[in-house]
C-alpha angles and dihedrals in degrees: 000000000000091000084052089061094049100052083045084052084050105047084055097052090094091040111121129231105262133011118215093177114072101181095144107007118143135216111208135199112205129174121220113212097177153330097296088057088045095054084048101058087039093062087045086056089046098051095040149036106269123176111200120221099172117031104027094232130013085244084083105052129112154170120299086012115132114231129211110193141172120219126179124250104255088048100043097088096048089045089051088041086054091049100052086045098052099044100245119150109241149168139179110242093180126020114194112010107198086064094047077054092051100043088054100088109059127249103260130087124289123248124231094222142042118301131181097220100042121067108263127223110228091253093063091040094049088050089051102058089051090045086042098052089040100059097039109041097153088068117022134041134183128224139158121245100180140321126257130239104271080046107265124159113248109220117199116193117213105202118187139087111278118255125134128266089017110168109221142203111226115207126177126186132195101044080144106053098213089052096100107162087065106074078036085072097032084061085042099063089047096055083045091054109045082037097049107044113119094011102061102058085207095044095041085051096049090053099050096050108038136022126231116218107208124197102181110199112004098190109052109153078057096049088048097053097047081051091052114024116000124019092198102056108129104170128070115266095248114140117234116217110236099024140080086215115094127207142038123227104252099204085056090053105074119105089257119132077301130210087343086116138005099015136080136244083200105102083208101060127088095236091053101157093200134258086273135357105280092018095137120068100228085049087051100041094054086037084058099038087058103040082051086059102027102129089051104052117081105175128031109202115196111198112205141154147259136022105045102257140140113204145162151179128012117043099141095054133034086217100105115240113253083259103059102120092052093041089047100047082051107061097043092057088044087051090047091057080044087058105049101070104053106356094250108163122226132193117207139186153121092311098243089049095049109033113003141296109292124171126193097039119155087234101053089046093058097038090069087038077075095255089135096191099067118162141175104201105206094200128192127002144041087210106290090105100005112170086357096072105170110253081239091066092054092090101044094041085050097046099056091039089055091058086057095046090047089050101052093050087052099053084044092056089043093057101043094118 
């Protein structure tokens, strides 16, 4: 077994830096039964290029954890070959990549402009905010927080009916950049909301008591850059002085018991936590933007992918937050209104409990801020699709996620006081 590693870790020693061509990339499931399965799959991720799905780093991973992994084409046969021999339980989620990728859009012509069901480029996405906030005024504004690394402006949408000391639930999508599925609901609340106003009681009665501050992809330079050059890009595009390797994991990135567990100090890794907290431009700008407004705003929504959970403090700890019986109680109701429209399961939990240990998260952050309902959302899937969600799921998967987040802003406001 251990020969076959090596000859896998030779055959690699010539293997660029980044693909950008995925003809023949797998996505494999494996099952960890125990330590001696776990030190396997970290020397093949010594000898070899492996990019994490679930967990985020192979640092993370443990026994009786089940792995989701990409390897690259010429490598796929020996790395199946290493699992049968060594008696790991496997299977290939995805066969060939580049035509998961493919199949991701769906069949029918692409529209020239923005669309709620289809994946939208950050131009499209940049022009809507601006379309969205200039036919309803009465509802939604635009404004700038902050700009990102390669220099991108970073919209925020406030979407509510006027009226003064209004308190306000803040959401961002897109910390990962190949989640896509996450700015897709982040546009889709908006469209909900401005749609729905006057017509959904619930919905009529949240925006005129509270405000929703949108930010509708966080990590911009990333999602570009998934769009133009590598789909499966998850860190910002920061240089990083002294290293080849670009980017730092935002959500890694928050003054939050950061980088003392789940994260990395290696600017090469996918869980970097940076060389400080805030180091990176895009983490700063939304940690200033919500000190700024931190006695306004009552709830903090992270909206992430993929493994259907709703989780929330702590993720850096497995100590639980004084607030653990409400948050808890919470969720699982939340994850109950998810469920009844199409039956998707959620887990929840306090993050490090129920996923791992992982320090520098945005909930966590502004959970200590003050802000008490903190919560990450996991959308679609368990691991079929993964980052690679079907256009044609974005509706359902937005739909269910909506009654959640509805859910959730009611029982806020009606626990203001």
């Amino acid at each position: 077994m251990w020969s076959l590693l090596f000859l896998i870790g030779a055959a690699t020693v010539s293997a660029h830096l980044e693909d950008v061509a995925f003809d023949g990339q797998k996505v494999f499931r494996v099952i960890l039964q125990n330590d001696e399965h776990v030190e396997i799959i970290n020397s093949l991720a010594s000898n070899i290029q492996v990019d994490f799905w679930q967990p985020d780093s192979v640092t993370l991973v443990r026994p009786k954890m089940e792995v989701d992994f990409r390897v690259e084409a010429d490598l796929s046969l020996e790395v199946e070959d290493l699992l049968k021999e060594s008696g790991i339980e496997y299977r290939i989620l995805i066969d060939n990549l580049q035509a998961a990728l493919d199949a991701q859009f769906d069949s029918k012509a692409r529209t020239a402009g923005h669309s709620y069901e289809k994946y939208n480029s950050w131009e499209k996405i940049a022009a809507w905010t601006a379309e969205i906030a200039a036919e309803n005024p009465g509802l939604v504004s635009r404004s700038v927080i902050g700009e990102t690394y390669e220099g991108r402006p970073m919209y925020l949408l406030k979407v509510g009916k006027s009226s003064p000391n209004k308190k306000a639930i803040f959401m961002d999508c897109g910390f990962h950049a190949r989640e896509w599925i996450s700015p897709a609901f982040c546009q889709w609340f908006v469209k909900e909301a401005v749609e729905t106003y006057g017509k959904d009681t619930v919905m009529t009665t949240l925006l005129n008591s509270l405000d929703f501050y949108v930010l509708p992809v966080f990590n911009i330079d990333g999602y570009v850059y998934t769009w133009t050059t590598n789909r499966t890009w998850r860190k910002t595009r920061s240089k990083n002085p002294g290293s080849y390797c670009i980017g730092t994991d935002p959500n890694r990135n928050f003054n939050a018991g950061w980088c003392i567990a789940g994260a990395s100090k290696n600017p090469c890794d996918a869980t970097y936590c940076g060389s400080a907290p805030e180091s990176e431009k895009e983490t700063k700008a939304l940690a200033d933007f919500v000190r700024e407004h931190v006695s306004t705003i009552k709830a903090y929504l992270t909206i992430h992918s993929y493994s259907q959970m709703l989780l929330f403090p702590y993720s850096y700890t497995y100590e639980l937050s004084p607030d653990y019986k409400e948050l808890n109680a919470l969720a699982e109701a939340a994850s109950k209104q998810l469920a009844s429209l199409h039956n998707t399961k959620y887990t929840y939990g306090p993050g490090a409990k129920t996923i791992y240990l992982a320090a520098g998260g945005s909930d966590d952050w502004a959970y200590d801020q003050g802000i008490k309902y903190s919560f990450t959302f996991e959308l679609r899937d368990t691991g079929r699709y993964g980052f690679l969600l079907p256009e044609s799921q974005i509706k359902p998967t937005c739909d269910e996620t909506m009654l959640a987040v509805k859910y959730i802003a009611n029982y806020v406001l009606e626990h203001l006081y």
